[in-house]
DRENGU-397388 format. One record per residue: residue in three letters; x, y, z of N, C-alpha, C in turn. Coordinates in steps of 0.02 Angstrom, whole numbers. Each point is the difference from the previous one (the first is absolute). Example, Ala and Ser with C-alpha at 12.3 -4.5 7.8 and 13.67 -1.06 7.14 Angstrom:
BEGIN
 rest    n_x    n_y    n_z   ca_x   ca_y   ca_z    c_x    c_y    c_z
  ala    660   -284    390    -45     59      0     45     60      0
  ser    -18     53    -36     42     59      3    -39     55     37
END
This chain:
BEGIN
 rest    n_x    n_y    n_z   ca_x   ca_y   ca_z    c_x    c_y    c_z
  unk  -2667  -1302   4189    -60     30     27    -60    -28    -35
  unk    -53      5     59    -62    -43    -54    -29     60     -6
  unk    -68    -24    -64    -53     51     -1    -26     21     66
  unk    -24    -29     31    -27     39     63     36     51     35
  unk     58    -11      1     41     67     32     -1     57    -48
  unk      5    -18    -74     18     68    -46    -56     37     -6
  unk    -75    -35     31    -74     52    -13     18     39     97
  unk     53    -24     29    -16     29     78     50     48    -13
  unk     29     24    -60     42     59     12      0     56    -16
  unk     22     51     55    -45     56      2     15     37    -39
  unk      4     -5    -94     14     40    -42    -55    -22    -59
  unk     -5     43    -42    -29    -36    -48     21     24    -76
  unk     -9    -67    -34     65     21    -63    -61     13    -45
  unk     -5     74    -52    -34     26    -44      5     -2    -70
  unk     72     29    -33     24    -17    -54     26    -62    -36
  unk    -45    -24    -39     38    -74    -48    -44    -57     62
  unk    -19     28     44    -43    -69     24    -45    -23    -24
  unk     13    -71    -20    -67    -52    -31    -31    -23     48
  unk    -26     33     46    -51    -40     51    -69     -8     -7
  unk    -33    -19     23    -79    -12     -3    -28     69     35
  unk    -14     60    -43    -27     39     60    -55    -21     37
  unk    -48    -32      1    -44    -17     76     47    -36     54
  unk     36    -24    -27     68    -41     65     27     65     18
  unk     38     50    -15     31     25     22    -25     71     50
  unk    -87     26    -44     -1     35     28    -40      0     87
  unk     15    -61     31    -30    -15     42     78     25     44
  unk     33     -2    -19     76     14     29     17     74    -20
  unk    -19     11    -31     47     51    -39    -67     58    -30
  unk     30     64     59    -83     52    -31     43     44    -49
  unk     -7    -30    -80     21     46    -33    -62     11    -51
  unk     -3     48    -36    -54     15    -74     36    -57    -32
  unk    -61     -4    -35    -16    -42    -63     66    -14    -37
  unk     22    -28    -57     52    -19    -46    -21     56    -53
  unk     37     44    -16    -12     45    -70    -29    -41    -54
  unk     -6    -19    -13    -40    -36    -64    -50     -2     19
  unk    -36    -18     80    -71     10     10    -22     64     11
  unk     31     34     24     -1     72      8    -39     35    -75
  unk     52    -27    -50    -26     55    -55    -59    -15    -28
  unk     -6    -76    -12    -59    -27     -4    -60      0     20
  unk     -4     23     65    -29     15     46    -42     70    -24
  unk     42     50    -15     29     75    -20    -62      0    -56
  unk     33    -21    -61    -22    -29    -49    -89    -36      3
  unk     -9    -39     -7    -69     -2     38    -28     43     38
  unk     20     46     46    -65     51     18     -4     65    -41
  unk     59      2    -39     14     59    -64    -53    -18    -29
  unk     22    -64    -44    -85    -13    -40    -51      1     30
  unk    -26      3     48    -68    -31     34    -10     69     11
  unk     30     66      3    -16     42     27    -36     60    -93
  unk     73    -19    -30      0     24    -71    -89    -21    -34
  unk      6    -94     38    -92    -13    -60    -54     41     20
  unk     -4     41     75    -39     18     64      3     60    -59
  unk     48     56      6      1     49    -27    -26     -9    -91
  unk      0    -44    -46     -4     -4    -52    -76     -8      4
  unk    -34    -47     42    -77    -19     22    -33     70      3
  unk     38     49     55    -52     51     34     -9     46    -68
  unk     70     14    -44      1     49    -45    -64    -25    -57
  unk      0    -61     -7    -54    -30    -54    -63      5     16
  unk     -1      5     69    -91     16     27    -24     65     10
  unk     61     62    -23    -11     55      8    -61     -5    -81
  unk    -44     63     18    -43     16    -53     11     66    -41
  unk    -14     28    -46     -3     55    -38    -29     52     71
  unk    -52      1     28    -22     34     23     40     22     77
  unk     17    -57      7     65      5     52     51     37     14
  unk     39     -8    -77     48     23      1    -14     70    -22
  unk    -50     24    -35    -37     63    -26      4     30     82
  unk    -36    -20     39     14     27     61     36     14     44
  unk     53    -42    -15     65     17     24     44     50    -24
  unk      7     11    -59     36     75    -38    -47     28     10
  unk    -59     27     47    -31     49     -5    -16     16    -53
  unk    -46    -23    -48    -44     27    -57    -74     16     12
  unk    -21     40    -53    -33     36     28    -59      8    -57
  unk     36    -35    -72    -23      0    -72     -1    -83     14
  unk    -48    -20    -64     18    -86    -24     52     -7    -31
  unk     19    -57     51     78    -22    -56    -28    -10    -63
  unk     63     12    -48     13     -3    -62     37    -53    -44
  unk    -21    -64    -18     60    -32    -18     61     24    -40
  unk     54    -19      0     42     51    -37     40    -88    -12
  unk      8    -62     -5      2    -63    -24    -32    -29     22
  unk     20    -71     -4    -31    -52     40      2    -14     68
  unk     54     47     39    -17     -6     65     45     68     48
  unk      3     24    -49     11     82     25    -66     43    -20
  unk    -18     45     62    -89     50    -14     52     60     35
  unk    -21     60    -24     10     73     21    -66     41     25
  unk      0     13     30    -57     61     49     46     62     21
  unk    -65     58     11     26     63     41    -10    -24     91
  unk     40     16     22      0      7     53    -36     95     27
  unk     -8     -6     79    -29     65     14     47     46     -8
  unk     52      5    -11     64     74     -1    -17     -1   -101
  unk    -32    -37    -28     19     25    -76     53    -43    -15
  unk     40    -46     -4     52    -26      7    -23    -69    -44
  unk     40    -44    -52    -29    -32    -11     18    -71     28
  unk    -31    -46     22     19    -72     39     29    -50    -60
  unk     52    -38      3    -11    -57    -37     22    -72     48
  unk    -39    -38     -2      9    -59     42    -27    -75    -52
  unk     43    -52     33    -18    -66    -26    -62    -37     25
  unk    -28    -32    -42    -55    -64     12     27    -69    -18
  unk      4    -43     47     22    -72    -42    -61    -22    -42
  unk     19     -1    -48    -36    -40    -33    -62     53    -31
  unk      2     68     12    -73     42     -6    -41      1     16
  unk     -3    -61     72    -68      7      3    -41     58     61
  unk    -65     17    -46    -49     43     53     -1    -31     60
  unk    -20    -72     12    -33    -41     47     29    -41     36
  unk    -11    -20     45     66    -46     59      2    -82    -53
  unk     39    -27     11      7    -71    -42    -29    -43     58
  unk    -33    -34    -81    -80    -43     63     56    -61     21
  unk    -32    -23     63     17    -41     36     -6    -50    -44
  unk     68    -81     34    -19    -70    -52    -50    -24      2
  unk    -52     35     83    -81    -58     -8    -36     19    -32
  unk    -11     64    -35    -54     28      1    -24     -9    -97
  unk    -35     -5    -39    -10      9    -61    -28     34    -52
  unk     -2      8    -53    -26     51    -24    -78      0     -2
  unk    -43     45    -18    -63     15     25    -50    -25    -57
  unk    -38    -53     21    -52    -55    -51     -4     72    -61
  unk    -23    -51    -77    -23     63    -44    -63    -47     10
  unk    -50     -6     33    -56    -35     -5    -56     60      1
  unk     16     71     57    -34     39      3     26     59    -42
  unk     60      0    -39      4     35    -69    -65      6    -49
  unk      3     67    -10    -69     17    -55     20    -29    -75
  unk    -42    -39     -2     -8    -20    -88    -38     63    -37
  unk     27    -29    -65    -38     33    -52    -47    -56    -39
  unk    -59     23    -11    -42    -34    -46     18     -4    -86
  unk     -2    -77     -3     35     15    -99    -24     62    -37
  unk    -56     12    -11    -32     67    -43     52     74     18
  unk     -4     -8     70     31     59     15     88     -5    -25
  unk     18    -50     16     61      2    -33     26    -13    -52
  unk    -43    -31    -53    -13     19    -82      1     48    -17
  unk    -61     57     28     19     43     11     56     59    -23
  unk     38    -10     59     56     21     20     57    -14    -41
  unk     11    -72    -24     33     -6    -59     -3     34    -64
  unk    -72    -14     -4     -7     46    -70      1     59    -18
  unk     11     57     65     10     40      4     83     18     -7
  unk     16    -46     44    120     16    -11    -10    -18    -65
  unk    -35    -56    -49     41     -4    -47    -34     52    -71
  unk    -60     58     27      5     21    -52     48     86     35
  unk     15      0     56     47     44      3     75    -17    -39
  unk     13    -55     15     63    -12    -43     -1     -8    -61
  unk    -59    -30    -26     -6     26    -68      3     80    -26
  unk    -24     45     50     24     74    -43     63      2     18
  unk     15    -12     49     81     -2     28     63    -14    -46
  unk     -9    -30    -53     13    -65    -49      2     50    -55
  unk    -59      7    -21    -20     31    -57     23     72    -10
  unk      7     40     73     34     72    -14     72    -32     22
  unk     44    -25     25     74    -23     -1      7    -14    -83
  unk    -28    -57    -25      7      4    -75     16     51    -43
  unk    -73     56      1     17     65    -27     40     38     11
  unk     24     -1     76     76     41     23     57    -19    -53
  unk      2    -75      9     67    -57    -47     -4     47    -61
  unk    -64      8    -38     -5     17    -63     43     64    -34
  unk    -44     45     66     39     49      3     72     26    -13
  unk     27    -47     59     62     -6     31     58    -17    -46
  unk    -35    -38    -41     31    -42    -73     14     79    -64
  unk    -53     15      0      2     53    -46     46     30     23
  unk      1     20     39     48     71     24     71    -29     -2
  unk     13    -68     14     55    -30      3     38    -14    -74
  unk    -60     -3    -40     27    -22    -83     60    -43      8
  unk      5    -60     22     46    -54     -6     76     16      5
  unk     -2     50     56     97     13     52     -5     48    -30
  unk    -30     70    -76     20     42    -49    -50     50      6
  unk    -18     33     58    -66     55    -20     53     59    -36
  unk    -43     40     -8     16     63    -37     17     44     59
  unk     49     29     -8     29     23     50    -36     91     15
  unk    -16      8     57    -26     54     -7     39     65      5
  unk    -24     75    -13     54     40    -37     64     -2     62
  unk    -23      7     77     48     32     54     64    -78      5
  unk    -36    -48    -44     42    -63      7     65    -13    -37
  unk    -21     45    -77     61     -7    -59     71     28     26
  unk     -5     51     36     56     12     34     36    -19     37
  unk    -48    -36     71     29    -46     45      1    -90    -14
  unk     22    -13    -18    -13    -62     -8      9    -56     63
  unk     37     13     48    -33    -23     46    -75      8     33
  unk    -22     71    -19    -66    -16     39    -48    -24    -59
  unk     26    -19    -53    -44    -40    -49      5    -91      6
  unk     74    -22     49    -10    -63     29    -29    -25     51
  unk    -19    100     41    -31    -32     60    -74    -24    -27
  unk    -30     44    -36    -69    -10    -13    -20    -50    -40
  unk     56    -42    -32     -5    -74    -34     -3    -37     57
  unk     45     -7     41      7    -41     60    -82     18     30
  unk      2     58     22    -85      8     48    -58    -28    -30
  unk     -1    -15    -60    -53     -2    -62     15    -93    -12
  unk     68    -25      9      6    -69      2    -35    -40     51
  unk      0     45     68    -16    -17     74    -59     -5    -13
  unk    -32     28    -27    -81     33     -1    -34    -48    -24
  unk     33    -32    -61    -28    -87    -31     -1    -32     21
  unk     45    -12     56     44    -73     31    -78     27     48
  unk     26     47     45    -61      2     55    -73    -27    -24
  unk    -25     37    -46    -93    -38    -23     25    -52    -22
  unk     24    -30    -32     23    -89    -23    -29    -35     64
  unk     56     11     49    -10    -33     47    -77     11     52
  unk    -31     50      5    -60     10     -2    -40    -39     -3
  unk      5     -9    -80    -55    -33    -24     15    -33      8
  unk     70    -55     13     18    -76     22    -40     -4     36
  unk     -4     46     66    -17    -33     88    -84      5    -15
  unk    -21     45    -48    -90     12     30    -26    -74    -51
  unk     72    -28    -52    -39    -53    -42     -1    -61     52
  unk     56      2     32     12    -44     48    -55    -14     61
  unk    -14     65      6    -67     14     55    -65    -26    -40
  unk    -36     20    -41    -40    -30    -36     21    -70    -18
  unk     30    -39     -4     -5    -72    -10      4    -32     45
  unk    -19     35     66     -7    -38     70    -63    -20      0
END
């Protein structure tokens, strides 16, 4: 038998056939080969999944605030979970991608010139400096005297134990420990405001 007779017969073979499907399906009305099928499948899964991932990202705070029915300003409660009352008293909690208040700006569009941003004149903001840095100077200067304090009372890990303490001696470790904290805390204090002043 030649080829020409085996495409004129009135069956058509499906399983384990290596044929050319555009040859065959001119003969033969069957669906696709499973492998295109899923593929097929597959591709509009994703295309449908990026659609849904897109719309959820252009939702806004205020959006979705309106959608749980709130009735208070959302509340952040992380970085992209906010809580509100709704009208029954009830409290809402819903997601933000990303947190944001505002729709995500389009790729054309850019951020807004600082050309018509208000300056400050040097005097005025001399000024203004010299003003933070003699706040942090008392800032500085009473953290110090706290340390001083803090030191005394601490007498180097050994205060004198006071009378309700001789008995318990655990609550004479707590108040070493609270009184240890108390140093460490102004230390570091005065680290950050020295740190701030040498800006």
């Amino acid at each position: 038998m030649r080829g020409a007779d085996v495409g004129s017969a009135p069956f058509c073979v499906r399983a384990g056939a290596r044929l050319h499907w555009p040859a065959m399906s001119a003969r033969c009305p069957i669906s696709p080969p499973a492998p295109r099928r899923r593929r097929a499948r597959a591709l509009a899964l994703a295309a449908a999944s990026l659609l849904a991932l897109d719309a959820a990202a252009a939702a806004t705070l205020a959006d979705r605030a309106r959608e749980s029915g709130c009735t208070t300003k959302p509340v952040p409660m992380s970085s992209a979970l906010f809580k509100c009352t709704t009208s029954t008293g009830a409290e809402a909690f819903f997601n933000v991608p990303d947190g944001r208040s505002e729709p995500a700006p389009s790729k054309g569009t850019s951020a807004p010139a600082t050309a018509n941003f208000p300056r400050v004149d040097a005097d005025t903001q001399k000024a203004r400096d010299d003003l933070r840095r003699k706040v942090l100077a008392d800032e500085l200067a009473t953290e110090e005297k706290l340390l001083a304090d803090a030191r005394t009372e601490y007498g180097n890990g050994a205060p004198a134990p006071l009378a309700e303490e001789k008995a318990d001696a655990e609550r004479y470790r707590q108040r070493i420990e609270h009184l240890r904290q108390s140093v460490q805390l102004h230390e570091r204090n005065i680290d950050a405001l020295k740190k701030e002043l040498g800006r």
